[in-house]
C-alpha positions as CSV (number, residue, x, y, z in Angstrom):
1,X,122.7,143.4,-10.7
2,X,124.9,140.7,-10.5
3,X,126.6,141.2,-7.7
4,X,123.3,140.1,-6.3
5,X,123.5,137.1,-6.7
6,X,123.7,134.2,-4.3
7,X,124.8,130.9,-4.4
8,X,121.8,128.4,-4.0
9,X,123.5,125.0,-4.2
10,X,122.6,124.0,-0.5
11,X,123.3,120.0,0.8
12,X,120.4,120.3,3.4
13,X,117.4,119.0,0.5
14,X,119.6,115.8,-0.3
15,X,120.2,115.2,3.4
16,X,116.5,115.2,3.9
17,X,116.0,112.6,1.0
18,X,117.8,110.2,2.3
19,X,116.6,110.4,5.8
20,X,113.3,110.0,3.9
21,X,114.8,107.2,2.2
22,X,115.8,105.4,5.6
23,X,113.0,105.8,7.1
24,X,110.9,104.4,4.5
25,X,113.1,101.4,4.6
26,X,113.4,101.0,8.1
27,X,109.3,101.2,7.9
28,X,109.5,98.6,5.1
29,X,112.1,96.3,7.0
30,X,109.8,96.4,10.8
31,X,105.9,95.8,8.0
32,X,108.5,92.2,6.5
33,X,110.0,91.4,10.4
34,X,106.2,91.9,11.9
35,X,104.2,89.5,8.9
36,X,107.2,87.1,9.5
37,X,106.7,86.7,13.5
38,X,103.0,86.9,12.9
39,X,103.2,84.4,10.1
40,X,105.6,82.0,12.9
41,X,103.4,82.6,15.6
42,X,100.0,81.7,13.9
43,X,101.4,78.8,12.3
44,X,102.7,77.9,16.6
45,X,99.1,77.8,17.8
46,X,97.5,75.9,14.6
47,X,100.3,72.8,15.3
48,X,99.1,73.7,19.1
49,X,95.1,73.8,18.5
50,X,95.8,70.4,16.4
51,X,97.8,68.5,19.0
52,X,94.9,68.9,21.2
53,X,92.0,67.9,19.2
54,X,94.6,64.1,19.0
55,X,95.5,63.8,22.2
56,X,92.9,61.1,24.0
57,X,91.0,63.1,27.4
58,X,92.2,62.6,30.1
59,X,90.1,61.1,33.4
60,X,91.8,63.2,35.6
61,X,90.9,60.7,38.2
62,X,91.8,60.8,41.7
63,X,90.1,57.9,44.0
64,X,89.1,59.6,47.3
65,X,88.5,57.4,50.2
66,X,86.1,57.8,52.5
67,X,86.2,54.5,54.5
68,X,88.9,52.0,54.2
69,X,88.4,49.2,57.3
70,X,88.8,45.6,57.9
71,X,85.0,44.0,57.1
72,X,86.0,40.6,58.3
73,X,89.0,38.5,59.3
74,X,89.1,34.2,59.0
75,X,90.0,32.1,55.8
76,X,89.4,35.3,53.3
77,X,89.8,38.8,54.6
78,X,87.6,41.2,53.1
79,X,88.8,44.8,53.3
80,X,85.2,47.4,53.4
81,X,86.0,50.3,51.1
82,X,83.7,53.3,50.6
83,X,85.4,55.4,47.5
84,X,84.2,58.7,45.6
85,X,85.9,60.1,42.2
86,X,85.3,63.1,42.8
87,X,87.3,65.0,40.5
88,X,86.7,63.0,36.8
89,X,85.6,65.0,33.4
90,X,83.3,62.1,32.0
91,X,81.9,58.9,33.8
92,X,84.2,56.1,34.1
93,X,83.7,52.2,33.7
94,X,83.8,49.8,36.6
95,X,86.1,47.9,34.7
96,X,88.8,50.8,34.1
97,X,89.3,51.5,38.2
98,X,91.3,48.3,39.6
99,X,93.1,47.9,43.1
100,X,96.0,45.7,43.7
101,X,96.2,44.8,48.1
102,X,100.0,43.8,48.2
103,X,101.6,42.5,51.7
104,X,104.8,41.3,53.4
105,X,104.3,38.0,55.1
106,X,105.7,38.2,58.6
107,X,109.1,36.1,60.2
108,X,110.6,35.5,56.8
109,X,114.2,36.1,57.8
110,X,117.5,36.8,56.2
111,X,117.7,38.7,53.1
112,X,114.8,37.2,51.1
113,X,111.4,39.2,51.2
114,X,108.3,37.9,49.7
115,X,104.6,39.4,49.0
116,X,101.6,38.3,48.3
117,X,98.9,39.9,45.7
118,X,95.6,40.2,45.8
119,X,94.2,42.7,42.6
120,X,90.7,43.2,40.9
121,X,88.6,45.7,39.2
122,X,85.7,47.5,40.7
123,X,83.1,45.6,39.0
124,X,81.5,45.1,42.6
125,X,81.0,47.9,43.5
126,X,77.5,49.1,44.4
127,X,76.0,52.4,45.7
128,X,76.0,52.9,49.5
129,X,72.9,51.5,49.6
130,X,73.8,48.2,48.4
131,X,76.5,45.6,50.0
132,X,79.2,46.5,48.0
133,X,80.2,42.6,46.6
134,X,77.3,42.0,44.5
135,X,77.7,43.2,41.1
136,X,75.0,46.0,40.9
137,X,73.2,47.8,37.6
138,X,76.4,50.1,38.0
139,X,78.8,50.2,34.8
140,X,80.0,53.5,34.9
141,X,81.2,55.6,38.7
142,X,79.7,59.7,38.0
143,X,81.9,62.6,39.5
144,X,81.2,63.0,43.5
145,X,79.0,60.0,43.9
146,X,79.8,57.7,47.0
147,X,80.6,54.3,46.4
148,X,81.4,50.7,48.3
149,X,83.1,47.9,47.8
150,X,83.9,44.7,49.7
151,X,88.0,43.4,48.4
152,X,88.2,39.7,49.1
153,X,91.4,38.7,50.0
154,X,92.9,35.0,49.2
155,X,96.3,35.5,49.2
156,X,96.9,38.4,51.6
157,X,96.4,36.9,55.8
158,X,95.7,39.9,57.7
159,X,96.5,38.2,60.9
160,X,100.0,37.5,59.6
161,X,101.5,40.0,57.3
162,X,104.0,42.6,58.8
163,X,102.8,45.4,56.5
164,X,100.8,46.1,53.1
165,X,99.6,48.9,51.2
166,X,97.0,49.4,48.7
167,X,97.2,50.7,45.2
168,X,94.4,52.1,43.2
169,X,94.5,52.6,39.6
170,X,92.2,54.9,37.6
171,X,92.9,54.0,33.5
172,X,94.1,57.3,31.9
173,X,94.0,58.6,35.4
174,X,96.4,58.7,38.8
175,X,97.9,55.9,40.3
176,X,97.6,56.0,44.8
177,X,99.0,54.1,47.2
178,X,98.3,53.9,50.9
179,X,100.0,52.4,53.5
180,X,97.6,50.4,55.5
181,X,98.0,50.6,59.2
182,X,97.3,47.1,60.3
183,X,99.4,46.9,63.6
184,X,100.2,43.6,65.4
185,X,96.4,42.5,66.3
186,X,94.4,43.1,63.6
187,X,90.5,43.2,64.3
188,X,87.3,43.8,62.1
189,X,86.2,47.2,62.2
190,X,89.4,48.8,62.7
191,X,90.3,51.4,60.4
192,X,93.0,50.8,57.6
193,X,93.4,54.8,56.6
């Protein structure tokens, strides 16, 4: 009977321990990798979530014209504007919308250029309805309601100016300029857009 014997001392059960063995740890290694990024990430969108709740809101405002003509020409121009905001989050004040009407005096020669200002607020403005250059019950302009607005004009002559442009402000919103096609004989009535 012993010759029947056989040699049991195989390698193949500690090759299979340590294949268990690396696979638990790579297991082990991608559970610490995975709470790590999660951890990073979480931590990402709570700095995220708390810059938002800080930052001050935004107008988002955007003037929209509707009408921009000449009301009257003489010793003060008066410019006619009929405006809409039509694309704000919240109301805005009459007082946080200005407009600045800046023009180039005509025949100034050589290289020296001059212009004149004319700037106020919105504080006149009324609802189409009113005559746009009293000061009305209106303190705050609503999303996609029409306005109008009379600019006087004390510095800027509209019979002698060789160009000028408009700016419109919006506070905590967009800043627009237009270029205001006045031409060589300016008239009231004509149309500035």
């Amino acid at each position: 009977m012993s010759k029947m014997r056989r040699d049991m001392n195989s390698d193949d059960a500690s090759q299979g321990i340590s294949a268990m063995i690396i696979f638990v740890s790579i297991i082990l290694m991608c559970s610490i990798i995975s709470a790590v990024v999660i951890g990073f990430g979480e931590k990402v969108f709570a700095e995220t979530k708390t810059d938002a709740q800080e930052n001050i809101p935004s107008f988002k405002g955007i003037v929209n014209i509707v009408v921009f003509e000449i009301s009257s020409l003489g010793a003060d121009d008066e410019l006619h504007l009929v405006f809409e905001l039509p694309y704000i989050e919240q109301n805005i004040g009459d007082t946080n919308v200005a407009w600045v009407v800046m023009c180039f005096p005509t025949n100034q020669g050589g290289a020296r250029q001059t212009m004149h200002f004319d700037e106020g607020d919105f504080s006149l403005a009324t609802e189409l309805d009113g005559d746009g250059l009293t000061a009305a019950d209106i303190d705050e302009f609503e999303p996609a309601v029409t306005y109008r607005m009379i600019m006087q004009l004390s510095e800027c002559d509209l019979d002698a100016v060789d160009e000028a442009s408009l700016v419109i402000m919006v506070d905590r919103g967009r800043t627009q300029e237009w270029e205001m096609n006045i031409g060589s004989a300016p008239y009231q009535g004509q149309d500035l857009n």
